[in-house]
C-alpha positions as CSV (number, residue, x, y, z in Angstrom):
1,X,-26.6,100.3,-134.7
2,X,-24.4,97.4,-133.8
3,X,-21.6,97.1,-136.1
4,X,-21.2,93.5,-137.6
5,X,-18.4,92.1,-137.3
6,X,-16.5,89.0,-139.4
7,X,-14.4,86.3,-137.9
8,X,-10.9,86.4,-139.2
9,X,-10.6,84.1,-142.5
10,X,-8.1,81.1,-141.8
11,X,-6.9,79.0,-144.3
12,X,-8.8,75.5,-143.7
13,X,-5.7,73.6,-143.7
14,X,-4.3,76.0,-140.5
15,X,-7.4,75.4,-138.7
16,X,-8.2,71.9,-139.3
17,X,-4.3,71.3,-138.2
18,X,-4.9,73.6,-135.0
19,X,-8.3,71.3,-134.5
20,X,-6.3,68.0,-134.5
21,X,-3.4,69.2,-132.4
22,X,-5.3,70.4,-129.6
23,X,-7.5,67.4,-130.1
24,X,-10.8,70.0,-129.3
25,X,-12.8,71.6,-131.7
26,X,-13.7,74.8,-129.7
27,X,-17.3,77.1,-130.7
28,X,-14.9,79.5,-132.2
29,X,-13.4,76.8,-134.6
30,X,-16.6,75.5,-135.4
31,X,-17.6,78.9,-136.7
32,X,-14.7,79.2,-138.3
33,X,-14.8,76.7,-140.1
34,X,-18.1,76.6,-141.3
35,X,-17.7,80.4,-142.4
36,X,-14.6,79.3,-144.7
37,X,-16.6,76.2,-146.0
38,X,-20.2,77.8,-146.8
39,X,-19.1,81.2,-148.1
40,X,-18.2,78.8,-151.4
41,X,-20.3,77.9,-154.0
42,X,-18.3,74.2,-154.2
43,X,-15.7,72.1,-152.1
44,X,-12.6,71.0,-153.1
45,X,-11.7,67.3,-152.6
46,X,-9.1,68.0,-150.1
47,X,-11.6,70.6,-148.2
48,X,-14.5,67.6,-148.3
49,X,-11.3,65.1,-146.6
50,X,-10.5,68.3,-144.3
51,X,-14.4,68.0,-143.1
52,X,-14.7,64.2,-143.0
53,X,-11.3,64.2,-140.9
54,X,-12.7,66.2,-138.4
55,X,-16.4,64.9,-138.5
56,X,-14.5,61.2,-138.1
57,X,-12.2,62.1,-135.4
58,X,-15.4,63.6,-133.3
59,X,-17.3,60.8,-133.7
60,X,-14.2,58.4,-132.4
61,X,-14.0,60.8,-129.7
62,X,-10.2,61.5,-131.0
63,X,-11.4,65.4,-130.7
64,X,-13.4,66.9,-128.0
65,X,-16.3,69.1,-128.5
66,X,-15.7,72.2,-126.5
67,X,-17.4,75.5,-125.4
């Protein structure tokens, strides 16, 4: 059997900073990031501005989507 591994867990703030300094959100930030946001059951206000940030910035084309 394959043994299942779990990514690292980041705080939000630390990745979403990383995100906007390299200007790229890369596959493994996205799945970083999604693993910190859905394993809770609610989002804080500041987590919801963390995600509209980001979804704002990609959609301006201020961040890259990378592989």
């Amino acid at each position: 059997m394959f043994a299942q591994t779990h990514p690292p867990k980041i705080p939000i703030d630390k990745l979403v900073d990383r995100i906007f300094t390299f200007r790229q959100l890369s596959r493994v930030d996205q799945q970083l990031l999604m693993n910190s946001l859905l394993s809770k059951d609610t989002l804080t206000p500041i987590e919801n501005d963390y995600i509209n940030r980001v979804f704002d910035a990609v959609q301006r084309g201020t961040i890259r989507v990378v592989d």
